[in-house]
mmCIF file as Biopython writes it, N, C-alpha, C and O atoms, coordinates in Angstrom:
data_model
#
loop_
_atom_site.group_PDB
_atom_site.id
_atom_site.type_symbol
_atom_site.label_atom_id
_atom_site.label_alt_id
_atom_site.label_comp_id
_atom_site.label_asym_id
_atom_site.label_entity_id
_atom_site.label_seq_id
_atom_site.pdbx_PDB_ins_code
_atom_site.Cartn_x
_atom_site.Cartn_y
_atom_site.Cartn_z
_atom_site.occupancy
_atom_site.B_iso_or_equiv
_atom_site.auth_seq_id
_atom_site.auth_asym_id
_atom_site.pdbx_PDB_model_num
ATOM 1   N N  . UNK A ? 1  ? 67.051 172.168 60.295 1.0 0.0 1  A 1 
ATOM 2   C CA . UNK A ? 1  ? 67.230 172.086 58.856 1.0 0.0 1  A 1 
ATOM 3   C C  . UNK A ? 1  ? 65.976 172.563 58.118 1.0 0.0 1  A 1 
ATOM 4   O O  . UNK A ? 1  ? 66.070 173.273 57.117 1.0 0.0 1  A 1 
ATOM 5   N N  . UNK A ? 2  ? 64.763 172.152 58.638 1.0 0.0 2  A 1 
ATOM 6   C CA . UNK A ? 2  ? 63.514 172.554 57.899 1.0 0.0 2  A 1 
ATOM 7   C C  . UNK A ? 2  ? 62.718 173.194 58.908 1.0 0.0 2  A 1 
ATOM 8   O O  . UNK A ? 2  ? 61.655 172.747 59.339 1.0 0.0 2  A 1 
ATOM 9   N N  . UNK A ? 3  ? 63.335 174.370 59.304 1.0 0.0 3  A 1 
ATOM 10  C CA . UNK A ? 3  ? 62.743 175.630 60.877 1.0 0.0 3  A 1 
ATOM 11  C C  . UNK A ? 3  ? 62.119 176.228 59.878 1.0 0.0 3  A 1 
ATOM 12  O O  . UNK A ? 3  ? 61.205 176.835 60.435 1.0 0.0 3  A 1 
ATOM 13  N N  . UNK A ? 4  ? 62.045 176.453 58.604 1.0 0.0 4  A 1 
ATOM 14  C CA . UNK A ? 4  ? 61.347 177.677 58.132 1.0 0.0 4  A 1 
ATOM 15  C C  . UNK A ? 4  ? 60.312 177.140 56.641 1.0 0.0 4  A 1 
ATOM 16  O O  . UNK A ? 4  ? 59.692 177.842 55.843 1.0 0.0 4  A 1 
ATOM 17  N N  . UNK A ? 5  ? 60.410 176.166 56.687 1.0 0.0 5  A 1 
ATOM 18  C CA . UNK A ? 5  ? 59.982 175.745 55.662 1.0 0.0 5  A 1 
ATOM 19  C C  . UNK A ? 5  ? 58.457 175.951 55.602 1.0 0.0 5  A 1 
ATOM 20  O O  . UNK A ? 5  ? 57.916 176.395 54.590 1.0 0.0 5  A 1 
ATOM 21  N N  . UNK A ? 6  ? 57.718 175.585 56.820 1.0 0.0 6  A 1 
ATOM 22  C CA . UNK A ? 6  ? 56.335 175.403 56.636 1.0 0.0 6  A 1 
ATOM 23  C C  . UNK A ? 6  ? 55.208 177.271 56.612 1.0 0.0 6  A 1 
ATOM 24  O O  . UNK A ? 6  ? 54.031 177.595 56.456 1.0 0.0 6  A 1 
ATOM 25  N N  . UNK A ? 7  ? 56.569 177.980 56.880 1.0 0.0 7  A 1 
ATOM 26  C CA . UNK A ? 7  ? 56.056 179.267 57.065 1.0 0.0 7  A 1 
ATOM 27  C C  . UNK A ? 7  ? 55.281 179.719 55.964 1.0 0.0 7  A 1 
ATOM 28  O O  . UNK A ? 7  ? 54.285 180.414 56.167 1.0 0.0 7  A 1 
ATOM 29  N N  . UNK A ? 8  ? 55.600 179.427 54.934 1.0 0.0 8  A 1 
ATOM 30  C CA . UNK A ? 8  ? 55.434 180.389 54.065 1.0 0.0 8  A 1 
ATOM 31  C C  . UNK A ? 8  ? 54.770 179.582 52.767 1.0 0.0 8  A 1 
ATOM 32  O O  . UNK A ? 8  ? 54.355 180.173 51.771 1.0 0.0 8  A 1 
ATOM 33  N N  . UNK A ? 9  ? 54.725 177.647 52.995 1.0 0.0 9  A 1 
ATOM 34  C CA . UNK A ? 9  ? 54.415 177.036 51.804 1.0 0.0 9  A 1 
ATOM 35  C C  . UNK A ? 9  ? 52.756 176.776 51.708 1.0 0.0 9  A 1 
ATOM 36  O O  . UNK A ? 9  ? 52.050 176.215 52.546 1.0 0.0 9  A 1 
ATOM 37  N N  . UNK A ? 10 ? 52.375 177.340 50.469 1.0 0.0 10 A 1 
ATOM 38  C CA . UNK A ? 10 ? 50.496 177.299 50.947 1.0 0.0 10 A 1 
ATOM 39  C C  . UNK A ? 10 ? 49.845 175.819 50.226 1.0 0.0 10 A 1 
ATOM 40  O O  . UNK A ? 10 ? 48.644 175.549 50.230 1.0 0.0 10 A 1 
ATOM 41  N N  . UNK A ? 11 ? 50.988 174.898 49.586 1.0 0.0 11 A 1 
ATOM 42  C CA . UNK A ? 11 ? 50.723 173.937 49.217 1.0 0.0 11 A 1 
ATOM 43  C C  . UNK A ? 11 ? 51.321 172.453 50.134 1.0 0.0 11 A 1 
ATOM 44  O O  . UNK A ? 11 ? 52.290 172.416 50.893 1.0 0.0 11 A 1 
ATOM 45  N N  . UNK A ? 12 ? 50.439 171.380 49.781 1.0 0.0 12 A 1 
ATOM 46  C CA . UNK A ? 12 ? 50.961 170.310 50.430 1.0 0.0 12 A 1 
ATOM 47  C C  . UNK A ? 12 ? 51.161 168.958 49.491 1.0 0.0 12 A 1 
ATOM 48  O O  . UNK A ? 12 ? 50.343 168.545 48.669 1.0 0.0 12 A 1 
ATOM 49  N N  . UNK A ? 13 ? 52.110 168.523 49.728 1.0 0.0 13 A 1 
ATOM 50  C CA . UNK A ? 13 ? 52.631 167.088 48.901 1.0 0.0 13 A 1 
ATOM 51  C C  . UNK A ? 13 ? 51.437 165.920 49.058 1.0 0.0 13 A 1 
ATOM 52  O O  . UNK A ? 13 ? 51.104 165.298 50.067 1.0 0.0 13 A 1 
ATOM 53  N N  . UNK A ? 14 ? 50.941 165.854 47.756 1.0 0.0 14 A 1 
ATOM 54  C CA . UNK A ? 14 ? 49.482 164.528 47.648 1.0 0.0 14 A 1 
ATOM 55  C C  . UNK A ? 14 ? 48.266 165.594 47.391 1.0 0.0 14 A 1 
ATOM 56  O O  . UNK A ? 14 ? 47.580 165.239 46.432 1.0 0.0 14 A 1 
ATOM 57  N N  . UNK A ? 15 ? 47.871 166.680 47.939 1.0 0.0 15 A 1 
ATOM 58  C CA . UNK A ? 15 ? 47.153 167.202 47.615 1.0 0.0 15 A 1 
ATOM 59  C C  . UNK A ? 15 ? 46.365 167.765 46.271 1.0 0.0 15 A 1 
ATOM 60  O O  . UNK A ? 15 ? 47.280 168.366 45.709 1.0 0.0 15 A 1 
ATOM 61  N N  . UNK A ? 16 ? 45.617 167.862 45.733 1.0 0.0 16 A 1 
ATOM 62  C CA . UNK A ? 16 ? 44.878 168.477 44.357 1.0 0.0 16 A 1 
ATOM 63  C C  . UNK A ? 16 ? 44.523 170.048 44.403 1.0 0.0 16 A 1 
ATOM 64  O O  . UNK A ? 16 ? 44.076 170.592 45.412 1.0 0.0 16 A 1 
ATOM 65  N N  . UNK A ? 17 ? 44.717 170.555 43.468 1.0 0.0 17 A 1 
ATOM 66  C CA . UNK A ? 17 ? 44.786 172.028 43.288 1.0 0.0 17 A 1 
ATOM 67  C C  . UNK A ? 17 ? 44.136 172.178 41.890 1.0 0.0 17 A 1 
ATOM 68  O O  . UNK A ? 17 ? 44.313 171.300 41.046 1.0 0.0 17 A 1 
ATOM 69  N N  . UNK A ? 18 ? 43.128 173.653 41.541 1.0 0.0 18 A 1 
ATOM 70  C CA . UNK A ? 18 ? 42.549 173.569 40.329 1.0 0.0 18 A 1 
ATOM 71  C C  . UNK A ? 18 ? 43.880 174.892 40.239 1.0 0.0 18 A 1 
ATOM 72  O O  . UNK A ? 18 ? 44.287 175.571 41.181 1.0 0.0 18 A 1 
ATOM 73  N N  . UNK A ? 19 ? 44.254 174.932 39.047 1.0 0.0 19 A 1 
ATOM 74  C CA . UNK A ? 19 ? 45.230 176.271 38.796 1.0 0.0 19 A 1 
ATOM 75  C C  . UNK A ? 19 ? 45.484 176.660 37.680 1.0 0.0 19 A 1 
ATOM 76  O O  . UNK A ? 19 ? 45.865 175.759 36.933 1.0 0.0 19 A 1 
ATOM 77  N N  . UNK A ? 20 ? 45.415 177.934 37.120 1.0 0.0 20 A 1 
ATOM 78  C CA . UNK A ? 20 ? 46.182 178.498 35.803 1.0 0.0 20 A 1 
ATOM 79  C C  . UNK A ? 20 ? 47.352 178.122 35.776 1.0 0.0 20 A 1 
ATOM 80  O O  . UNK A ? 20 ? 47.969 177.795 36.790 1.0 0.0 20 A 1 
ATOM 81  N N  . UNK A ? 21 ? 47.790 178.115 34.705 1.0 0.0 21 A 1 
ATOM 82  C CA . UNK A ? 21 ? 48.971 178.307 34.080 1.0 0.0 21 A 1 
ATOM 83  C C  . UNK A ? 21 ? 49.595 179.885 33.689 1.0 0.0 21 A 1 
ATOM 84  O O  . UNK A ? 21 ? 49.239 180.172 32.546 1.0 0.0 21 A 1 
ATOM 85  N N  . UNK A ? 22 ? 50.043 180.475 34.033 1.0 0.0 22 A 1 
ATOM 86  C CA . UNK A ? 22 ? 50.569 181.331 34.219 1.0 0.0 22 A 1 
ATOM 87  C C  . UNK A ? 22 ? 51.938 182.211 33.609 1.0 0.0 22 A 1 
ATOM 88  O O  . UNK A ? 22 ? 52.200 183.389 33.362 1.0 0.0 22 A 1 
ATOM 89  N N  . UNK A ? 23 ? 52.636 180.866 33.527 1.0 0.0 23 A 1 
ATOM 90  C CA . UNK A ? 23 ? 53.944 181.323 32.807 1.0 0.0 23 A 1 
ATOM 91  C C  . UNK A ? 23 ? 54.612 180.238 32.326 1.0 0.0 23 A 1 
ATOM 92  O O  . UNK A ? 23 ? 54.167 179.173 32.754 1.0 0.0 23 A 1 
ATOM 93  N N  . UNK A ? 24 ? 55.911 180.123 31.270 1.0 0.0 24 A 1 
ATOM 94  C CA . UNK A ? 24 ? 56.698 178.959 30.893 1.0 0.0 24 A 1 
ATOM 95  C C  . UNK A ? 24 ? 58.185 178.901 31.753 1.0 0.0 24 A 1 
ATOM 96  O O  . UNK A ? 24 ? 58.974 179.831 31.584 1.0 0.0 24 A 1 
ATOM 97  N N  . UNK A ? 25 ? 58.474 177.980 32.513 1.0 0.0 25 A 1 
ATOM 98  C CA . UNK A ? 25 ? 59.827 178.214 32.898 1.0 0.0 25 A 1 
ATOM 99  C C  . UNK A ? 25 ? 60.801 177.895 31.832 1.0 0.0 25 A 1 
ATOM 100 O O  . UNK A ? 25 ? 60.381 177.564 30.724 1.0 0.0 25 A 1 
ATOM 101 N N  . UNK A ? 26 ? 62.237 177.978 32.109 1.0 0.0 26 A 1 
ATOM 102 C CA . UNK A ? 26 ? 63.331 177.753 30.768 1.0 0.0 26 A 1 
ATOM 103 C C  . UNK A ? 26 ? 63.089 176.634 30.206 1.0 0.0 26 A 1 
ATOM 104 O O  . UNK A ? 26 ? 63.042 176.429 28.993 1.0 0.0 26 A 1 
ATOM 105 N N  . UNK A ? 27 ? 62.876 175.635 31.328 1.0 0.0 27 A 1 
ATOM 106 C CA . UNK A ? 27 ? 63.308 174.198 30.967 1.0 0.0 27 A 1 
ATOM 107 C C  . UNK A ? 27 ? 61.905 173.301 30.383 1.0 0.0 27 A 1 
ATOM 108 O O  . UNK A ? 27 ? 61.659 172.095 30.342 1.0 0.0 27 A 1 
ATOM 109 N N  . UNK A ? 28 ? 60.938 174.859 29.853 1.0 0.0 28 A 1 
ATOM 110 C CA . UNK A ? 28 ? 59.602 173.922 29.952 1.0 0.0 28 A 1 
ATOM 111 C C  . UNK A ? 28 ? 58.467 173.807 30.423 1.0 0.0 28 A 1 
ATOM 112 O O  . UNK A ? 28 ? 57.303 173.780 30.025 1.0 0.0 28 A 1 
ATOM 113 N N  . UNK A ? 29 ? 59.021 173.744 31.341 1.0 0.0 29 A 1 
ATOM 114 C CA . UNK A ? 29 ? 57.829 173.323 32.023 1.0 0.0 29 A 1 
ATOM 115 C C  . UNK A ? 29 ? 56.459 174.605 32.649 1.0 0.0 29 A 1 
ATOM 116 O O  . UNK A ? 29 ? 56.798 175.635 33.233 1.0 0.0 29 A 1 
ATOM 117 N N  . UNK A ? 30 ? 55.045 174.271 32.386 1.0 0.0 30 A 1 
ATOM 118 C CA . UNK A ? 30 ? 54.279 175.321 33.455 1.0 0.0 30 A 1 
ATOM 119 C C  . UNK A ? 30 ? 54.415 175.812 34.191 1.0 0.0 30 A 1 
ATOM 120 O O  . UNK A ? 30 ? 55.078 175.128 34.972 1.0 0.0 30 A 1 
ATOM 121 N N  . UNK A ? 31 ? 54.175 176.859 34.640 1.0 0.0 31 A 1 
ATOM 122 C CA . UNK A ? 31 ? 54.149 177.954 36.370 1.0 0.0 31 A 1 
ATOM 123 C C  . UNK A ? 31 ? 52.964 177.905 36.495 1.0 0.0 31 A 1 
ATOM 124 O O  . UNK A ? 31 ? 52.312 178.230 35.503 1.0 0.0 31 A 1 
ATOM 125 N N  . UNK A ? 32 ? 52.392 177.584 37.449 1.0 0.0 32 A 1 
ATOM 126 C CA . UNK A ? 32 ? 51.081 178.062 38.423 1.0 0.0 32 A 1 
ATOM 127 C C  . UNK A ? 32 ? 51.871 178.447 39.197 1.0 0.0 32 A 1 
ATOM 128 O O  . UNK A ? 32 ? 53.095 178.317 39.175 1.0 0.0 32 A 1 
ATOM 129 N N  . UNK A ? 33 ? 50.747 179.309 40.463 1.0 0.0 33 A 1 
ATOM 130 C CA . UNK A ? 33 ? 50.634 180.058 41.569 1.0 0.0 33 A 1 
ATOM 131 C C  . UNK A ? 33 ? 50.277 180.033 42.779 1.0 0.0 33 A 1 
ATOM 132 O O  . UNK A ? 33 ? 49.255 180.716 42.723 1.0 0.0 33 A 1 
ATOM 133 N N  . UNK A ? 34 ? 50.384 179.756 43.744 1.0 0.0 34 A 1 
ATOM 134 C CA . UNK A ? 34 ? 49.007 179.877 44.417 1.0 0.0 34 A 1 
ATOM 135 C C  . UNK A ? 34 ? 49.465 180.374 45.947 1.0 0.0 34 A 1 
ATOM 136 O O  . UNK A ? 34 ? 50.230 179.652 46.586 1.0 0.0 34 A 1 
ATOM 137 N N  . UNK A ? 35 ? 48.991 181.586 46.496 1.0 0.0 35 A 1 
ATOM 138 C CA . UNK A ? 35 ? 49.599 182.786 47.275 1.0 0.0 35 A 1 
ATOM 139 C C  . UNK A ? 35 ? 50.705 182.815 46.752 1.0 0.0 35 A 1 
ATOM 140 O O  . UNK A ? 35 ? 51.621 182.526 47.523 1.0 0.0 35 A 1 
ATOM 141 N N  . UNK A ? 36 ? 51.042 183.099 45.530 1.0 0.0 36 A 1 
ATOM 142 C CA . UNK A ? 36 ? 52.363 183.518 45.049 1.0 0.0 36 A 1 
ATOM 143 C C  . UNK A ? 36 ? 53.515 182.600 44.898 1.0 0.0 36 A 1 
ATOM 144 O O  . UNK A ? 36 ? 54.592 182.907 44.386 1.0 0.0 36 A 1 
ATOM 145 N N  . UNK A ? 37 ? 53.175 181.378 45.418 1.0 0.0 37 A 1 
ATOM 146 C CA . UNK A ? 37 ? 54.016 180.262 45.260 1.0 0.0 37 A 1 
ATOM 147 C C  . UNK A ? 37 ? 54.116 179.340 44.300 1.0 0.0 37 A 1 
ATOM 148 O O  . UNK A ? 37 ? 53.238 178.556 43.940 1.0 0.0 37 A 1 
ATOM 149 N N  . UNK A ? 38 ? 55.504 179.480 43.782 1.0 0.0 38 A 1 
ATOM 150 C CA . UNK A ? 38 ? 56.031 178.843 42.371 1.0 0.0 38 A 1 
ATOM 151 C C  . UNK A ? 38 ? 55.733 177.171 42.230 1.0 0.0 38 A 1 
ATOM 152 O O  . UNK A ? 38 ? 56.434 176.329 42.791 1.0 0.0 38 A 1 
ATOM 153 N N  . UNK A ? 39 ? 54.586 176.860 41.394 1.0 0.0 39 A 1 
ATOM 154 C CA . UNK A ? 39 ? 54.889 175.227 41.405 1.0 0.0 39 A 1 
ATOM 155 C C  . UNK A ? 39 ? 54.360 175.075 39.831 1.0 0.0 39 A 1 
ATOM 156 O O  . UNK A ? 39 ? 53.314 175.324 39.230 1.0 0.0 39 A 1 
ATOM 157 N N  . UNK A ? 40 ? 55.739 174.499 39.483 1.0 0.0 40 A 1 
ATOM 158 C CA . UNK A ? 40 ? 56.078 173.784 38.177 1.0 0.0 40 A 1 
ATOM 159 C C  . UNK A ? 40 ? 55.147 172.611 37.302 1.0 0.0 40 A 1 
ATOM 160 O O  . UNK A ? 40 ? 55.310 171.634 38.032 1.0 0.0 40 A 1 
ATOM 161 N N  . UNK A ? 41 ? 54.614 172.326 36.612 1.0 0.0 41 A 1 
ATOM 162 C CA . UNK A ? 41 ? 53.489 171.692 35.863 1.0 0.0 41 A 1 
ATOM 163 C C  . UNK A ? 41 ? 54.197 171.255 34.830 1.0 0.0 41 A 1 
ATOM 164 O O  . UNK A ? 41 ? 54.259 172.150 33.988 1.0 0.0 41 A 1 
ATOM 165 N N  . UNK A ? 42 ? 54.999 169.889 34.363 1.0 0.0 42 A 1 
ATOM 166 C CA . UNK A ? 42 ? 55.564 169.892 33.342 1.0 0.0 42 A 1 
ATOM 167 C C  . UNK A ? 42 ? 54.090 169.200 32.454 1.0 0.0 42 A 1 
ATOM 168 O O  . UNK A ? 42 ? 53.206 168.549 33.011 1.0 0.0 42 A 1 
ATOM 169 N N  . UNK A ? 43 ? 54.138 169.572 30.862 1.0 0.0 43 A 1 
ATOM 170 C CA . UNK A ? 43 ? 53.165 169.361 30.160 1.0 0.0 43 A 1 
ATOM 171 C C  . UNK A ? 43 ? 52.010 169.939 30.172 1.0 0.0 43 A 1 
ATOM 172 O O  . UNK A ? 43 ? 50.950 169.317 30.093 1.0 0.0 43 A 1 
ATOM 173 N N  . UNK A ? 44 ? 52.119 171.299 30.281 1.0 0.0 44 A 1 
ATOM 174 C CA . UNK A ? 44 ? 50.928 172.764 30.018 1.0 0.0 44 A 1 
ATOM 175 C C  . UNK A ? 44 ? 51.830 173.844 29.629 1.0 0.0 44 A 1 
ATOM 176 O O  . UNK A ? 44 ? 53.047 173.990 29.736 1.0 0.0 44 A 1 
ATOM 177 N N  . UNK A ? 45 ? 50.596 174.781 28.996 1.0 0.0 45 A 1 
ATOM 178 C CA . UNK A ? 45 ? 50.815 176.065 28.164 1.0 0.0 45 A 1 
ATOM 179 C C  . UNK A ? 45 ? 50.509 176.992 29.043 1.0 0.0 45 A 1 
ATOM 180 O O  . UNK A ? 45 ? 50.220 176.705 30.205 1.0 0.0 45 A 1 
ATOM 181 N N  . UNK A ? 46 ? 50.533 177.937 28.689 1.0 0.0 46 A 1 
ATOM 182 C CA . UNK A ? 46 ? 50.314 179.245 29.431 1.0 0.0 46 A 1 
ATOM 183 C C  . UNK A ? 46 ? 48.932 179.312 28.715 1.0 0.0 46 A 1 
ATOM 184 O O  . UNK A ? 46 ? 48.563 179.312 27.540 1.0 0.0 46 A 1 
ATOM 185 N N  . UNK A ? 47 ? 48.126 179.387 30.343 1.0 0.0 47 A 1 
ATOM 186 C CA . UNK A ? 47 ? 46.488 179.954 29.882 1.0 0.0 47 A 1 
ATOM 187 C C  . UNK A ? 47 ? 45.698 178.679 30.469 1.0 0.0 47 A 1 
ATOM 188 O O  . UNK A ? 47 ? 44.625 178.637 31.070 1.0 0.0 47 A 1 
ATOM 189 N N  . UNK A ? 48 ? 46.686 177.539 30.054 1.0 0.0 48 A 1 
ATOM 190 C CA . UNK A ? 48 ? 46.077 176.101 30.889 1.0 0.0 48 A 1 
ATOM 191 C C  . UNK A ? 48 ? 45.017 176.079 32.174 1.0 0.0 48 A 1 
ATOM 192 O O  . UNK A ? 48 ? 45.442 176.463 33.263 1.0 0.0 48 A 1 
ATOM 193 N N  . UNK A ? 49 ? 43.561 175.606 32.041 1.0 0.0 49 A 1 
ATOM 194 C CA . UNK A ? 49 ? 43.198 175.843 33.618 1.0 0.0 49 A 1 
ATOM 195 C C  . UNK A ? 49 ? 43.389 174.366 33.792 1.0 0.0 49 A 1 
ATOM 196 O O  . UNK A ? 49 ? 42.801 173.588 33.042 1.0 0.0 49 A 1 
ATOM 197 N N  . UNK A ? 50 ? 44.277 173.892 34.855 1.0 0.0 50 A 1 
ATOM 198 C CA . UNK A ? 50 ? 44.219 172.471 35.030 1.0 0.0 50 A 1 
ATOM 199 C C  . UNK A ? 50 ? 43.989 172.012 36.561 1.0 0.0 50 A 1 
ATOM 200 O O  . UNK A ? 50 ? 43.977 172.784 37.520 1.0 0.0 50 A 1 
ATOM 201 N N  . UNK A ? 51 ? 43.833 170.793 36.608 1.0 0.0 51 A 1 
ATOM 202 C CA . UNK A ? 51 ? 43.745 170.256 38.200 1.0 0.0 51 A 1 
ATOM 203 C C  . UNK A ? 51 ? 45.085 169.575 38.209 1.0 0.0 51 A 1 
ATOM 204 O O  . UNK A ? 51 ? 45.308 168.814 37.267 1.0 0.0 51 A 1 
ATOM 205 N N  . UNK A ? 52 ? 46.059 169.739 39.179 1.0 0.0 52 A 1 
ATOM 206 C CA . UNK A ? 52 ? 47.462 169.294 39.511 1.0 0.0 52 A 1 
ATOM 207 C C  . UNK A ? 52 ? 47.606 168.959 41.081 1.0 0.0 52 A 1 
ATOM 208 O O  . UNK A ? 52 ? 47.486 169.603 42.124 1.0 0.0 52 A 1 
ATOM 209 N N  . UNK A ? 53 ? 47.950 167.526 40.702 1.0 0.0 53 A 1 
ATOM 210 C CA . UNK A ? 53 ? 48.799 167.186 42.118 1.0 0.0 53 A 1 
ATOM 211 C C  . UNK A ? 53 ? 49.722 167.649 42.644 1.0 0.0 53 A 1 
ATOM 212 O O  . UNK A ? 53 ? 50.434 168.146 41.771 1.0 0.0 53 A 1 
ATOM 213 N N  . UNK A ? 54 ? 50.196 167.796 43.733 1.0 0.0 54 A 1 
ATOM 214 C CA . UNK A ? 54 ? 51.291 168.308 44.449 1.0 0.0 54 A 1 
ATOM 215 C C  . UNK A ? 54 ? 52.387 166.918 44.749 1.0 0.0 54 A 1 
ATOM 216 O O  . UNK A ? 54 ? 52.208 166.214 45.743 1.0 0.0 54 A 1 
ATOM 217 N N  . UNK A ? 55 ? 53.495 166.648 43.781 1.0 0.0 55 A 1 
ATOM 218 C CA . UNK A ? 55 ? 54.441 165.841 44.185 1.0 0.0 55 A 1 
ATOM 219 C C  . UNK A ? 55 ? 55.386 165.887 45.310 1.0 0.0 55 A 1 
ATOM 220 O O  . UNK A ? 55 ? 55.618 165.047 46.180 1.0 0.0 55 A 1 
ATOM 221 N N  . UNK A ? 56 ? 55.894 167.084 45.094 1.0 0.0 56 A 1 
ATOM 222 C CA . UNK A ? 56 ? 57.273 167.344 45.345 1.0 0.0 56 A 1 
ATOM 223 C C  . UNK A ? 56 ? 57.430 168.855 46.058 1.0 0.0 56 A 1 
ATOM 224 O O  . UNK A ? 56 ? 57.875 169.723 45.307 1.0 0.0 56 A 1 
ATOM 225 N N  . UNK A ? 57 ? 57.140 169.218 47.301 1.0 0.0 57 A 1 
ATOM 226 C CA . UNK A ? 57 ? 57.251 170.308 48.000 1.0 0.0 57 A 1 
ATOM 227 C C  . UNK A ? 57 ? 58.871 170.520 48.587 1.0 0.0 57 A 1 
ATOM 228 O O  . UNK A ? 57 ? 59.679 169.707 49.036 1.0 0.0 57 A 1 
ATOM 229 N N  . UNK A ? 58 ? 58.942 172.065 48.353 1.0 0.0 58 A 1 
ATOM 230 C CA . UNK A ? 58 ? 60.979 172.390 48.713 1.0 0.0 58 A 1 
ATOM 231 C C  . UNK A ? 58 ? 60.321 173.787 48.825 1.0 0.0 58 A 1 
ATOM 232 O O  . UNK A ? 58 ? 59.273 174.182 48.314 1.0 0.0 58 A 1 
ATOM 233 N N  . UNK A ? 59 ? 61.338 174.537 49.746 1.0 0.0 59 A 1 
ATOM 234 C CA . UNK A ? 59 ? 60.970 175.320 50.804 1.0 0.0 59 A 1 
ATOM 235 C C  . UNK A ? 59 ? 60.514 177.057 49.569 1.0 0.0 59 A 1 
ATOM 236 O O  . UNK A ? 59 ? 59.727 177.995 49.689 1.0 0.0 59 A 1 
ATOM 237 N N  . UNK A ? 60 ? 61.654 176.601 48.413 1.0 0.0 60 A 1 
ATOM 238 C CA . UNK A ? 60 ? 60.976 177.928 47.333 1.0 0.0 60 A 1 
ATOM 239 C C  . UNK A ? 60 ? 59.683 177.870 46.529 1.0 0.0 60 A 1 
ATOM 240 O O  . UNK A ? 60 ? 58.951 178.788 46.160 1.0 0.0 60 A 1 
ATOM 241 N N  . UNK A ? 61 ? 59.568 176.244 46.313 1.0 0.0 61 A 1 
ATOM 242 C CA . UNK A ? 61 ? 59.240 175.790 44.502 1.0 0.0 61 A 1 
ATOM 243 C C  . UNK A ? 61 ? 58.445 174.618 44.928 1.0 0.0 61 A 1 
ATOM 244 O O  . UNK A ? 61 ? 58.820 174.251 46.042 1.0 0.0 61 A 1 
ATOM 245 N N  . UNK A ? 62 ? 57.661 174.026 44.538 1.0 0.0 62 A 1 
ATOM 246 C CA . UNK A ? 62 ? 56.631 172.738 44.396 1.0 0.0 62 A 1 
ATOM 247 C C  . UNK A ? 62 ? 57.235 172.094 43.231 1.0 0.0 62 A 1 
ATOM 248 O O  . UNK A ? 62 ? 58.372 172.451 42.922 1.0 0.0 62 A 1 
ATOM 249 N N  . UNK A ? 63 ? 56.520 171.013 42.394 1.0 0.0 63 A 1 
ATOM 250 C CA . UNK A ? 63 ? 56.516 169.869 41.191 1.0 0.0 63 A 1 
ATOM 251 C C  . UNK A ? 63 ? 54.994 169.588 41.716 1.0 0.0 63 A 1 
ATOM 252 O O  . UNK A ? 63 ? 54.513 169.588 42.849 1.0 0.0 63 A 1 
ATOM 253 N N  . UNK A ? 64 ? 54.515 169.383 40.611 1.0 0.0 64 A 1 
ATOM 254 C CA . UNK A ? 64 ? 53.386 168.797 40.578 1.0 0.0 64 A 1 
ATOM 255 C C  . UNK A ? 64 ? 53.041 168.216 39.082 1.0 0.0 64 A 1 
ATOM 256 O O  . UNK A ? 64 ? 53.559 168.579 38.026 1.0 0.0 64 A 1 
ATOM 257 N N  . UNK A ? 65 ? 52.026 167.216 39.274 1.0 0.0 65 A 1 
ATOM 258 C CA . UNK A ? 65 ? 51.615 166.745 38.078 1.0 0.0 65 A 1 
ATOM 259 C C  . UNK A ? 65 ? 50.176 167.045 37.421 1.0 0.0 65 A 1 
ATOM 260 O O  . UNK A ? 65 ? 49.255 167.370 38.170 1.0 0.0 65 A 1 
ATOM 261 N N  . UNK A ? 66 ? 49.989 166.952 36.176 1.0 0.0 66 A 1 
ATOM 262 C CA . UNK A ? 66 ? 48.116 167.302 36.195 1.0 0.0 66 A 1 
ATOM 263 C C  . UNK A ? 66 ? 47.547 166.192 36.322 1.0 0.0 66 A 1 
ATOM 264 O O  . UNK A ? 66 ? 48.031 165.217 35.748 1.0 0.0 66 A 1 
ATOM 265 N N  . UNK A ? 67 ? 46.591 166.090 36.964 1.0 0.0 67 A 1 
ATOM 266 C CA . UNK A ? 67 ? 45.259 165.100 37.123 1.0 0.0 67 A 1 
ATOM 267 C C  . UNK A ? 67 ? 44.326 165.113 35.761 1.0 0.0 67 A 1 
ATOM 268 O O  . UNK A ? 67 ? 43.761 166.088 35.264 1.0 0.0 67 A 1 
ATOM 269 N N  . UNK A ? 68 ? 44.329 163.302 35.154 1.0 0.0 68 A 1 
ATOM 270 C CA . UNK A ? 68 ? 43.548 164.026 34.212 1.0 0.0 68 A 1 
ATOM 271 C C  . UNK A ? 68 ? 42.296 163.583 34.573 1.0 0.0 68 A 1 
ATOM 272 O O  . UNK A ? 68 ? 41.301 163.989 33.974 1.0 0.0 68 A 1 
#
């Protein structure tokens, strides 16, 4: 069920990350990056440099929260 998951994810669930903000998704929420991998920041702008936890890892997309 999860054979491919760890291939390709450069983030880990609990972990801290410093990251831009990058883009707005539909629903809102921040895009950061990091090796190209989509993780969501609800409550930032585009341009944001923030420090964000890693909640919620899924094999496309992260959730994370900011650290304040």
């Amino acid at each position: 069920m999860f054979r491919e998951e760890s291939r390709s994810v450069p983030v880990e669930e609990g972990k801290v990350y410093d990251v831009t903000i990058q883009d707005i998704a539909r629903q809102g929420d921040g895009i950061a990056r990091i090796e190209g991998f989509v993780i969501f920041v609800p409550g930032t702008k585009v341009g944001d440099e923030v420090r964000i936890k890693v909640e919620r890892v899924l094999p496309k997309f992260a959730f994370a929260s900011v650290v304040e």
